[in-house]
PDB file as gemmi writes it, atoms N, CA and C in Angstrom:
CRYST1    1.000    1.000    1.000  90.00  90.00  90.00 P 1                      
ATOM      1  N   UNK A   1    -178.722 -85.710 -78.521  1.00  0.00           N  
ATOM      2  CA  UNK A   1    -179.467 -86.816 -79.078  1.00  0.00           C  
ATOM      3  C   UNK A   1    -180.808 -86.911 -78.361  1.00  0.00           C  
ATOM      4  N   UNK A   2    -181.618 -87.534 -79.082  1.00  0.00           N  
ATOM      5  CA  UNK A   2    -183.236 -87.447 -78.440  1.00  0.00           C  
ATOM      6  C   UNK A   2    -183.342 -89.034 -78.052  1.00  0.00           C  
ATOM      7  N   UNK A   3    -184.145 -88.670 -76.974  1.00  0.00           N  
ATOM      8  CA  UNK A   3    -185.022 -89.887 -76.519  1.00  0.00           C  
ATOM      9  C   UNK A   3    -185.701 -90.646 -77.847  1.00  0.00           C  
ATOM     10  N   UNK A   4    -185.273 -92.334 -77.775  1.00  0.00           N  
ATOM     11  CA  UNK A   4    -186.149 -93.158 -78.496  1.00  0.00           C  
ATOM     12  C   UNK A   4    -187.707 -93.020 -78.856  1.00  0.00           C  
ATOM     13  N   UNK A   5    -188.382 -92.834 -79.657  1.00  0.00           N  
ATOM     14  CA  UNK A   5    -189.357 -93.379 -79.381  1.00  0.00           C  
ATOM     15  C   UNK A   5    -189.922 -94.329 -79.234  1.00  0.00           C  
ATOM     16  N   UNK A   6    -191.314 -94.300 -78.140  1.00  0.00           N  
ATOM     17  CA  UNK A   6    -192.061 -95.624 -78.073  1.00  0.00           C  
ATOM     18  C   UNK A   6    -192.032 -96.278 -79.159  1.00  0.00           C  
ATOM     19  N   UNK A   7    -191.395 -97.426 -78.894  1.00  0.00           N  
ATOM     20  CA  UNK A   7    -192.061 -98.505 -79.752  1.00  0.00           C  
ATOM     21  C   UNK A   7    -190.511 -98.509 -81.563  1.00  0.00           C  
ATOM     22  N   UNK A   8    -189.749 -97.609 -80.892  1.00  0.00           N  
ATOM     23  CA  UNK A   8    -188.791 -97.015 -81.320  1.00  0.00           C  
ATOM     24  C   UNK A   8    -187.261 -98.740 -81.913  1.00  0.00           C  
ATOM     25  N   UNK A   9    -187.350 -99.587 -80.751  1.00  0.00           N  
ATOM     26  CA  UNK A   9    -186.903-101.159 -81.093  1.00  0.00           C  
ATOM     27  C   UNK A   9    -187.820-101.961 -81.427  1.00  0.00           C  
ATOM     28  N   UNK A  10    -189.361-101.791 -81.604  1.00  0.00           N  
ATOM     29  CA  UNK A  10    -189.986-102.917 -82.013  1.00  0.00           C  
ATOM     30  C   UNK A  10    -189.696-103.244 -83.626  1.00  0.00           C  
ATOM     31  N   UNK A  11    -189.208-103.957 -83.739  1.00  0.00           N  
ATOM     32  CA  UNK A  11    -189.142-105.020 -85.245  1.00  0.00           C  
ATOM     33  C   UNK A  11    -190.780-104.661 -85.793  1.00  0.00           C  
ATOM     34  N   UNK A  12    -190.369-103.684 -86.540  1.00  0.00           N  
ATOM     35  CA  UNK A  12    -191.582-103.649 -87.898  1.00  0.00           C  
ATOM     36  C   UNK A  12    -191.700-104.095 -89.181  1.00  0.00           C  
ATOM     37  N   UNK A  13    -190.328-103.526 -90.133  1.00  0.00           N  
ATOM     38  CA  UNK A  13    -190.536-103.820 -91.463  1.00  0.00           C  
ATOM     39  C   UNK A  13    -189.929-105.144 -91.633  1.00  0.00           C  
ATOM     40  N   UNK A  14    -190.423-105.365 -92.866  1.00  0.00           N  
ATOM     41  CA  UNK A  14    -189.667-106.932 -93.585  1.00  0.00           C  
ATOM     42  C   UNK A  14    -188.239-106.098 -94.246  1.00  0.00           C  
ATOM     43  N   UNK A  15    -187.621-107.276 -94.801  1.00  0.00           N  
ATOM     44  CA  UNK A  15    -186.147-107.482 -95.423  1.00  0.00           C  
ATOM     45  C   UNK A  15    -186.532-105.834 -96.451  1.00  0.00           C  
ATOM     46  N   UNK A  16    -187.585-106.288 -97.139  1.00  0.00           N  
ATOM     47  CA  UNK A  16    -187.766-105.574 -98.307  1.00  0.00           C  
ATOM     48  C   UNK A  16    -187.689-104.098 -98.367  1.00  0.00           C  
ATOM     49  N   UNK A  17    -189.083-104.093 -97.169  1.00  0.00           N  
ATOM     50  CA  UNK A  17    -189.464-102.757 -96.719  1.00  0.00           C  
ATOM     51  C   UNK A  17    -187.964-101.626 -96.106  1.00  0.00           C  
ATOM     52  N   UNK A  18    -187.060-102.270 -95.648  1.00  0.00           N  
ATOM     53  CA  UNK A  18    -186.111-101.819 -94.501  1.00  0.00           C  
ATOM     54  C   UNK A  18    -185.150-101.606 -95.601  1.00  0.00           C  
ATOM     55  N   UNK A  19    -184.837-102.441 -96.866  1.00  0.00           N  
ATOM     56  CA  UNK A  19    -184.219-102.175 -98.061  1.00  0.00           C  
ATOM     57  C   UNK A  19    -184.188-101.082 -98.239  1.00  0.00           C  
ATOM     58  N   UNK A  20    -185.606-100.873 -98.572  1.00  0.00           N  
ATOM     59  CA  UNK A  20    -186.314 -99.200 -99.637  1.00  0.00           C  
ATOM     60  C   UNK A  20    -185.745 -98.402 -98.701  1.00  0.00           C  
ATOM     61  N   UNK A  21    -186.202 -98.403 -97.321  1.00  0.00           N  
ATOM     62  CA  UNK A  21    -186.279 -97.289 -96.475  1.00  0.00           C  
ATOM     63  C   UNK A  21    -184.627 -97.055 -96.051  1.00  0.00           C  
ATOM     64  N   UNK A  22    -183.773 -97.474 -95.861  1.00  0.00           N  
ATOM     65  CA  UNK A  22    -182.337 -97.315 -95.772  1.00  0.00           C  
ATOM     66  C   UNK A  22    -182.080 -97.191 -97.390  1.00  0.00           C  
ATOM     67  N   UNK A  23    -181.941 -97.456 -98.127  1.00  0.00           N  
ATOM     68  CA  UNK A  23    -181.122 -97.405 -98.919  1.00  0.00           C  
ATOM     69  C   UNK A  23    -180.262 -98.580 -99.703  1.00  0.00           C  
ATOM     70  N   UNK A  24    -180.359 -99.249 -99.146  1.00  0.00           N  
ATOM     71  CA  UNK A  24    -179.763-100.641 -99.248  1.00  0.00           C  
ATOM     72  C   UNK A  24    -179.963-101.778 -99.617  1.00  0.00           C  
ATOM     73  N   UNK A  25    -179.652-102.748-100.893  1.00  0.00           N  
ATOM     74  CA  UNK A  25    -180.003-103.839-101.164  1.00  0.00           C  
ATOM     75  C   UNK A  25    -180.568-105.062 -99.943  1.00  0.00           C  
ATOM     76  N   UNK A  26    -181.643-105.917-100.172  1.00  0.00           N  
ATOM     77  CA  UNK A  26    -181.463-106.910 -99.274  1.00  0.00           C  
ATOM     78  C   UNK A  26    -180.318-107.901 -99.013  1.00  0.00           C  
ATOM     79  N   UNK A  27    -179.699-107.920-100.129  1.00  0.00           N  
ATOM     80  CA  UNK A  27    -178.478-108.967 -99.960  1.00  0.00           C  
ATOM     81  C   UNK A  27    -177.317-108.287 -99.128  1.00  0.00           C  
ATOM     82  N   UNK A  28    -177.095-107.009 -99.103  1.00  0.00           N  
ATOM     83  CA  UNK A  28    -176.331-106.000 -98.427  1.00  0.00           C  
ATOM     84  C   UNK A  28    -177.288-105.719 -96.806  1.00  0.00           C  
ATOM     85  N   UNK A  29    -177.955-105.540 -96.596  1.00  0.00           N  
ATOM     86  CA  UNK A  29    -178.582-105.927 -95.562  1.00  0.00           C  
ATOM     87  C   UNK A  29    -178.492-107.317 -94.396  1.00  0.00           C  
ATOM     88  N   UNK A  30    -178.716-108.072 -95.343  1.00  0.00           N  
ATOM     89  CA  UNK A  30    -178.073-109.791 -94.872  1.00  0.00           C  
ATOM     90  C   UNK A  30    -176.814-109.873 -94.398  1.00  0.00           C  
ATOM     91  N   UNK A  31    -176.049-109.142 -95.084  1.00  0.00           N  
ATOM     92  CA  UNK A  31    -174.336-109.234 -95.468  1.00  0.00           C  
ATOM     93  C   UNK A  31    -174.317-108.239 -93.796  1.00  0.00           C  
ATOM     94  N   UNK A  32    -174.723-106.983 -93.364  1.00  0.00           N  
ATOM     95  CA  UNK A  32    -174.624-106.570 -92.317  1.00  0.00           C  
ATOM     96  C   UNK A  32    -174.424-107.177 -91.231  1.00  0.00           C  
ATOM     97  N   UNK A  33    -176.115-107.888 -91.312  1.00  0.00           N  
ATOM     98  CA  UNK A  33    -176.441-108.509 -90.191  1.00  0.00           C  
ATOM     99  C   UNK A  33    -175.564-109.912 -89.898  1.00  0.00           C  
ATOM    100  N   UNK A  34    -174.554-110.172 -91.162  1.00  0.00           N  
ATOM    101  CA  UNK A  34    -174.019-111.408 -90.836  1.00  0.00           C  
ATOM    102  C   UNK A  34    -172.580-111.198 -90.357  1.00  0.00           C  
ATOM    103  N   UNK A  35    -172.483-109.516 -90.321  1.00  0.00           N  
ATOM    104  CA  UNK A  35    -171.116-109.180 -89.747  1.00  0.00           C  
ATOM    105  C   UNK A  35    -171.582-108.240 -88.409  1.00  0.00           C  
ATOM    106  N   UNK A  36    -172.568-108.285 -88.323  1.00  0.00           N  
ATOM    107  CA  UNK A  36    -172.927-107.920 -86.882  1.00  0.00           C  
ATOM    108  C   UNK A  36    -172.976-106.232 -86.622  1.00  0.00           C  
ATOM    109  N   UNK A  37    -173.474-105.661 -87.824  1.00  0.00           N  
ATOM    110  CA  UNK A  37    -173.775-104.191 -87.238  1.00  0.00           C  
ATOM    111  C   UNK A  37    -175.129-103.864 -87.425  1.00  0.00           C  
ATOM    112  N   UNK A  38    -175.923-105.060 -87.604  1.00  0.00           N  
ATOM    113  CA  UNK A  38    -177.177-105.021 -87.456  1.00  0.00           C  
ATOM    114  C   UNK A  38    -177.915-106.195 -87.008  1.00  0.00           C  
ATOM    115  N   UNK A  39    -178.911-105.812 -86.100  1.00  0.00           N  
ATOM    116  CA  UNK A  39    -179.288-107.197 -85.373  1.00  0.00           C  
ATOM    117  C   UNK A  39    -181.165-107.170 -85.258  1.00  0.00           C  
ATOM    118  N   UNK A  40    -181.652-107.503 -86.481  1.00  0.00           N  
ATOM    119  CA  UNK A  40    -183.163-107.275 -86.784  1.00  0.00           C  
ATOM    120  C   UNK A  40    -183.603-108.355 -85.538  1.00  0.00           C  
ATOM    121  N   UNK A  41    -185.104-107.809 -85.105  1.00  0.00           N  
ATOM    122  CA  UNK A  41    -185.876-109.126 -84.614  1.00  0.00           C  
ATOM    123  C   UNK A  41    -185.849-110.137 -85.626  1.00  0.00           C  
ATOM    124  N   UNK A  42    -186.405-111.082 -84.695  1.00  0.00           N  
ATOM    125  CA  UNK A  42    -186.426-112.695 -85.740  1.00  0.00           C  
ATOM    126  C   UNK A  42    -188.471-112.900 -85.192  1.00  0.00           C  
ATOM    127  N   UNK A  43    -189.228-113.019 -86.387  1.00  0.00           N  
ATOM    128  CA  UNK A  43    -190.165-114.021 -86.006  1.00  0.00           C  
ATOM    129  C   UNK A  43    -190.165-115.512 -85.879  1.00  0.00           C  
ATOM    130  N   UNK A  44    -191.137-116.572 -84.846  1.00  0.00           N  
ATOM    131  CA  UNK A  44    -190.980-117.366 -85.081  1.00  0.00           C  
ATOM    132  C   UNK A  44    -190.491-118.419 -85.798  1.00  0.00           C  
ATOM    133  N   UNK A  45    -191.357-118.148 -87.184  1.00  0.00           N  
ATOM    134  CA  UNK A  45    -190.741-118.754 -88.226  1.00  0.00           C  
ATOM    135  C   UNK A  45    -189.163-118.093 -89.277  1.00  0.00           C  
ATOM    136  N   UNK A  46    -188.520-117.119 -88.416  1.00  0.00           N  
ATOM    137  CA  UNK A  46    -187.368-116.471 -88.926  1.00  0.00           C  
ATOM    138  C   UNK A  46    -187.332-115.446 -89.579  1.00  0.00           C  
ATOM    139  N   UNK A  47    -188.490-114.458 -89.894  1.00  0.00           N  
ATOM    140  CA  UNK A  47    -188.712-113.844 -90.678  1.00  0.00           C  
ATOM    141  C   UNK A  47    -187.604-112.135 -90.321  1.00  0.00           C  
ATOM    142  N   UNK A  48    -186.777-111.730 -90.768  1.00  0.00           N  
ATOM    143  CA  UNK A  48    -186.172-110.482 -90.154  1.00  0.00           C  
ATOM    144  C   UNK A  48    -187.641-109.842 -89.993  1.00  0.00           C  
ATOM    145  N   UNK A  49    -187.358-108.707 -89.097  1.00  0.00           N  
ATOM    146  CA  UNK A  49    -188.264-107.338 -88.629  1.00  0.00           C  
ATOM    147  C   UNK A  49    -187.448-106.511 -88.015  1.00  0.00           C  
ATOM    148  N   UNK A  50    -187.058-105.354 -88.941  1.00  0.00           N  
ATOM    149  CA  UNK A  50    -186.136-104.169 -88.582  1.00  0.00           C  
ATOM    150  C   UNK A  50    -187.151-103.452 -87.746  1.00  0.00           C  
ATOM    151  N   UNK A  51    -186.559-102.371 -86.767  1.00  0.00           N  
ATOM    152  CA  UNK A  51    -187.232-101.408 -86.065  1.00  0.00           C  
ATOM    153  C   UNK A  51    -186.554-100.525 -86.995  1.00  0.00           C  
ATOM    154  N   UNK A  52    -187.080 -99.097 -86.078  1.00  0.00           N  
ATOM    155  CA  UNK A  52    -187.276 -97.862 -86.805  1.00  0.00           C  
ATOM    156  C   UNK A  52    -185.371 -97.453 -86.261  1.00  0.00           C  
ATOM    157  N   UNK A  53    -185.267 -97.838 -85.201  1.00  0.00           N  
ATOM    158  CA  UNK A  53    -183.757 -97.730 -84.563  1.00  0.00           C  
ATOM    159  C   UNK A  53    -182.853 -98.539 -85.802  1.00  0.00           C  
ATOM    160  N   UNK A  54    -183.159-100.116 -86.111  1.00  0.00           N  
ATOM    161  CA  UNK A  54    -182.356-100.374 -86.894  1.00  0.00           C  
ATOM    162  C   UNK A  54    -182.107 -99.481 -88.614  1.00  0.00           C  
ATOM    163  N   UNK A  55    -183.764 -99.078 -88.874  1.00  0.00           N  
ATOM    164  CA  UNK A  55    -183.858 -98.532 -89.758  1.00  0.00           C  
ATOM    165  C   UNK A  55    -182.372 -97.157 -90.390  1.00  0.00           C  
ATOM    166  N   UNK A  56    -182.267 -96.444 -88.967  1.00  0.00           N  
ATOM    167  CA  UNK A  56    -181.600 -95.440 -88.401  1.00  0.00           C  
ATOM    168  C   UNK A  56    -180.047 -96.039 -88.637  1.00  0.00           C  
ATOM    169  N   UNK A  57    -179.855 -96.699 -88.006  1.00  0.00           N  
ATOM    170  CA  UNK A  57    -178.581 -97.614 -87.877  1.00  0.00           C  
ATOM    171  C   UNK A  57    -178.473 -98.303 -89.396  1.00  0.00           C  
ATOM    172  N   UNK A  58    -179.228 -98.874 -90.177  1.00  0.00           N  
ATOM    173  CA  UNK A  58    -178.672 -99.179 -91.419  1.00  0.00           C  
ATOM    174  C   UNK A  58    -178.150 -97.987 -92.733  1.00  0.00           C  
ATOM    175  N   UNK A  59    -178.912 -96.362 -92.388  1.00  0.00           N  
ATOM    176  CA  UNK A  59    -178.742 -95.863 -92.914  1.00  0.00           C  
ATOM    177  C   UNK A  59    -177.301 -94.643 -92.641  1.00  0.00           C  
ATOM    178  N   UNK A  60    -177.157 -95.093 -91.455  1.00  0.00           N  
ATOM    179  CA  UNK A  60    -175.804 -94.413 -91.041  1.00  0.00           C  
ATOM    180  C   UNK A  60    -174.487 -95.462 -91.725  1.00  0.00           C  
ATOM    181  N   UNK A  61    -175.186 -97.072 -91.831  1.00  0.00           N  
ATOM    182  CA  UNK A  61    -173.846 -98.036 -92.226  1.00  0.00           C  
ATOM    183  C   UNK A  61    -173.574 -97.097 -93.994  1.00  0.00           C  
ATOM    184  N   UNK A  62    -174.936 -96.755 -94.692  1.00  0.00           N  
ATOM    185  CA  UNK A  62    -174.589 -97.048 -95.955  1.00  0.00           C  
ATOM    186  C   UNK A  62    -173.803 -95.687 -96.037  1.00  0.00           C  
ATOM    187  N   UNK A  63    -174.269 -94.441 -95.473  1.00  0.00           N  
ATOM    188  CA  UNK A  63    -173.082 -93.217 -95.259  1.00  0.00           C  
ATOM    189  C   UNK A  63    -172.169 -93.221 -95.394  1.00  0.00           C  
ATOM    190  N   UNK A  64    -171.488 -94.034 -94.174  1.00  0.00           N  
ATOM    191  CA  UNK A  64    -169.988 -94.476 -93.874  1.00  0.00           C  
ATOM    192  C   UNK A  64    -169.673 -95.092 -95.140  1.00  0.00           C  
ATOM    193  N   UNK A  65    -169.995 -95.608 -95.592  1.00  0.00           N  
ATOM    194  CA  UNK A  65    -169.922 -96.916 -96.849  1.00  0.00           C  
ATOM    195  C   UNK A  65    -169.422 -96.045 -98.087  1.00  0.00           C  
ATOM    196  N   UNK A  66    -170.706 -94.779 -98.557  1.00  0.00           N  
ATOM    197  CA  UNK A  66    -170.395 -93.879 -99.157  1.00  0.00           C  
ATOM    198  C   UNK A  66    -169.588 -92.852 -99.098  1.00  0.00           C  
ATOM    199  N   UNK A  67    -168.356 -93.185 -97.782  1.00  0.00           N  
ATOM    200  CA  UNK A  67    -167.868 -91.947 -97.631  1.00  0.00           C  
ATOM    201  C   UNK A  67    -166.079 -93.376 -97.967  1.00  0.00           C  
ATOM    202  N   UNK A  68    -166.552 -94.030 -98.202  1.00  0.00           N  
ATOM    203  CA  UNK A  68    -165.324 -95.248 -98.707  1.00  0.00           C  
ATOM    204  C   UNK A  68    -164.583 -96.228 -97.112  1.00  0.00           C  
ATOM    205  N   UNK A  69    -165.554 -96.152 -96.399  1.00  0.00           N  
ATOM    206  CA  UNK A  69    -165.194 -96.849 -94.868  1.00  0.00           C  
ATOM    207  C   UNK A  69    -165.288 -98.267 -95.456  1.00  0.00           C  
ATOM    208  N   UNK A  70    -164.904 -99.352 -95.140  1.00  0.00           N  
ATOM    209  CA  UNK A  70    -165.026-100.647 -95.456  1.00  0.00           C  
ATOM    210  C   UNK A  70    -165.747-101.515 -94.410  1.00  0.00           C  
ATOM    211  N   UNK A  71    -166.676-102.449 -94.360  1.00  0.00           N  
ATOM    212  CA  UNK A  71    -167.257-102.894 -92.926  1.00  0.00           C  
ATOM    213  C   UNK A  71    -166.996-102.679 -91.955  1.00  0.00           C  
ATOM    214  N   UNK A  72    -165.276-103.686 -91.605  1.00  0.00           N  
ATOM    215  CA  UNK A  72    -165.071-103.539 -90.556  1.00  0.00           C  
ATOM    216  C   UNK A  72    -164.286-102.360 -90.045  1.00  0.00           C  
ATOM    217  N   UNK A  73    -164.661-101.348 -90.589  1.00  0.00           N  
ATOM    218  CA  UNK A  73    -163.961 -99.668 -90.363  1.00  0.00           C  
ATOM    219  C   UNK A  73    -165.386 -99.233 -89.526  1.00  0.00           C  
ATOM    220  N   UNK A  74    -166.530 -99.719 -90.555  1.00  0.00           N  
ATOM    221  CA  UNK A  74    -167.943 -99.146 -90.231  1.00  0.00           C  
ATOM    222  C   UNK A  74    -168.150 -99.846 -88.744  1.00  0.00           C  
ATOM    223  N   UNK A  75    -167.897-101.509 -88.426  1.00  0.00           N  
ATOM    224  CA  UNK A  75    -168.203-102.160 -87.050  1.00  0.00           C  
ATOM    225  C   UNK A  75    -168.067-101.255 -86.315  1.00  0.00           C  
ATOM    226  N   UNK A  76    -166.284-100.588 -86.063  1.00  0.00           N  
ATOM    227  CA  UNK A  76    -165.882 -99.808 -85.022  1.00  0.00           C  
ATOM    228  C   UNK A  76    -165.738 -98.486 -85.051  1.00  0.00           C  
ATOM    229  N   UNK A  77    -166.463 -97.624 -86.313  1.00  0.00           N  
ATOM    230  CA  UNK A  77    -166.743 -96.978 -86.124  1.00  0.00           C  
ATOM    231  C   UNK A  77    -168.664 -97.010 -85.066  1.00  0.00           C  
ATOM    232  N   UNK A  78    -169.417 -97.876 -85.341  1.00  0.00           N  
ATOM    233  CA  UNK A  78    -170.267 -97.753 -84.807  1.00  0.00           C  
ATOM    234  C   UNK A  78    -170.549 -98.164 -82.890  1.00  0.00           C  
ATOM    235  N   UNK A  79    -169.159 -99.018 -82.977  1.00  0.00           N  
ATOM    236  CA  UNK A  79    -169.198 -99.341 -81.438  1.00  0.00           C  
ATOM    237  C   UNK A  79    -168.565 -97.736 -80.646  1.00  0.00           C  
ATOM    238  N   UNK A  80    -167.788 -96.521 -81.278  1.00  0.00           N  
ATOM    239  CA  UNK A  80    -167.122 -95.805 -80.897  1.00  0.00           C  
ATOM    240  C   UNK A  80    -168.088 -94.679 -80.420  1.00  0.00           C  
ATOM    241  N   UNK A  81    -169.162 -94.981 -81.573  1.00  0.00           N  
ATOM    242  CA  UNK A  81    -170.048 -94.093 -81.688  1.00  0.00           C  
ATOM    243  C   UNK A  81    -171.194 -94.235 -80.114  1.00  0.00           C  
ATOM    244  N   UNK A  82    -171.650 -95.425 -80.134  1.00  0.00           N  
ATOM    245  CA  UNK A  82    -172.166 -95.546 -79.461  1.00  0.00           C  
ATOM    246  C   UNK A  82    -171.742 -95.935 -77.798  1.00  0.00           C  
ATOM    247  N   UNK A  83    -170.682 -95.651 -77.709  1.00  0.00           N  
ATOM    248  CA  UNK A  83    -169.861 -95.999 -76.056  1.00  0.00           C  
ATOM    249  C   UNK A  83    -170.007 -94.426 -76.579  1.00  0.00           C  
ATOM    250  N   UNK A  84    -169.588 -93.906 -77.092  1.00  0.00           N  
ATOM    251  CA  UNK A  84    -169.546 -91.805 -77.013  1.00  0.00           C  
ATOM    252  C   UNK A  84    -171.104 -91.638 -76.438  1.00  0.00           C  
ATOM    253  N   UNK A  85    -171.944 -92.410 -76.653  1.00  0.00           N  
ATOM    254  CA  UNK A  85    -173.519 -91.619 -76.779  1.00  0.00           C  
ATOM    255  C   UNK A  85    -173.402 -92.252 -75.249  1.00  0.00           C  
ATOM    256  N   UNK A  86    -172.891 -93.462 -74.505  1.00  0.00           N  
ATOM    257  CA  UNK A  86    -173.257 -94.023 -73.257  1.00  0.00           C  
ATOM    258  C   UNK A  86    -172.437 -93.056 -72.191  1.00  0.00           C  
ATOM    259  N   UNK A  87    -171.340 -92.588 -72.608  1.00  0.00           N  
ATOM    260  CA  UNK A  87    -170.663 -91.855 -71.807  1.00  0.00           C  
ATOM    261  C   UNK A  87    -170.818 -90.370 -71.732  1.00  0.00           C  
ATOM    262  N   UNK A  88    -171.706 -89.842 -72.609  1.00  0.00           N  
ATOM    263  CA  UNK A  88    -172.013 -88.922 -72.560  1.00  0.00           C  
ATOM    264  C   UNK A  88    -173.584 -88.377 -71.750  1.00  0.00           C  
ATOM    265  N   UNK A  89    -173.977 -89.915 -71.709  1.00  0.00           N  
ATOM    266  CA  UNK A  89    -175.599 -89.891 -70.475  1.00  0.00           C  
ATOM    267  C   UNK A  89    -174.869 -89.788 -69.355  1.00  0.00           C  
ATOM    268  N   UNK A  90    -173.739 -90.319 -68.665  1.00  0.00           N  
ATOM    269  CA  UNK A  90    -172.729 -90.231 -67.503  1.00  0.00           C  
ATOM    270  C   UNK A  90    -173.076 -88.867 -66.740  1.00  0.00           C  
ATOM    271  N   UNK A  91    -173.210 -89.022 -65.633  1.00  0.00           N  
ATOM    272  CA  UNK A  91    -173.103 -87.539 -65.017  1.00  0.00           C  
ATOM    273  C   UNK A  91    -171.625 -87.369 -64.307  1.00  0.00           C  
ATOM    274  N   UNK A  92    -170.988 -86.200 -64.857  1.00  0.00           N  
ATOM    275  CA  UNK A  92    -169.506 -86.270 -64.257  1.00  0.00           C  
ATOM    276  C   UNK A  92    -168.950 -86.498 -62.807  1.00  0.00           C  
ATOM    277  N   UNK A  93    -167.754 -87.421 -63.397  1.00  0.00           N  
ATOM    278  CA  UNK A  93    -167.383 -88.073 -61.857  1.00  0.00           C  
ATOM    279  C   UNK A  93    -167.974 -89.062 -62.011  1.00  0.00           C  
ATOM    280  N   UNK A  94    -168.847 -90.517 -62.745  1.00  0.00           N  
ATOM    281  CA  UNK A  94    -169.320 -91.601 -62.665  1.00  0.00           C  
ATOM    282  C   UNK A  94    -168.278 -92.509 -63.300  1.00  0.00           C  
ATOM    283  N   UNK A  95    -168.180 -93.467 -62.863  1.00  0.00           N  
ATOM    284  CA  UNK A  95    -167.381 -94.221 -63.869  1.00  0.00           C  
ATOM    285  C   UNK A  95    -168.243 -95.535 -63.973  1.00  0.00           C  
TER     286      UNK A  95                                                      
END                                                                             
C-alpha cells in the first residue's frame, strides 16, 4: 500500500461531487455515514466535505455492496481490513 497523499484527508468535495466520483447515490452516501463507514468533514455550517481517502473508502463500500455484502458485513469487513493494513506497518516482534 502507498503512502497518503498530501492533503490526501482534507475534506474537498460536496455530497454531490463525492456521489459522481464513487459511484453512489447521495442518499446512499448519507445512509453510510449514518452507519458509520464513512466519516466526511463537517463545515461550520454542516456542509459534508469528502477527502480523496473517503472518496477511496466509499468506492470500496459500493464493491463489497456489488459483490452482495450487506452493510453491516461491509462495517467489518472494513474494520478487518484496516487493523490488516495497521499490523502490517508493525515491525516483527511489536505488539
Amino acid at each position: 500500500m502507498t503512502e497518503p497523499r498530501p492533503g490526501s484527508t482534507r475534506g474537498l468535495y460536496t455530497i454531490s461531487v463525492a456521489a459522481e466520483l464513487s459511484g453512489a447515490a447521495p442518499g446512499s452516501l448519507r445512509s453510510y455515514e449514518e452507519r458509520g463507514l464513512v466519516a466526511p468533514a463537517r463545515t461550520a455550517g454542516g456542509t459534508r466535505l469528502y477527502s480523496d481517502d473517503d472518496i477511496a473508502r466509499l468506492r470500496r463500500v459500493a464493491e463489497l455492496a456489488a459483490q452482495g455484502v450487506n452493510l453491516a458485513g461491509i462495517g467489518r469487513i472494513l474494520l478487518l481490513e484496516e487493523e490488516n493494513t495497521r499490523l502490517r506497518g508493525r515491525s516483527p516482534g511489536q505488539r
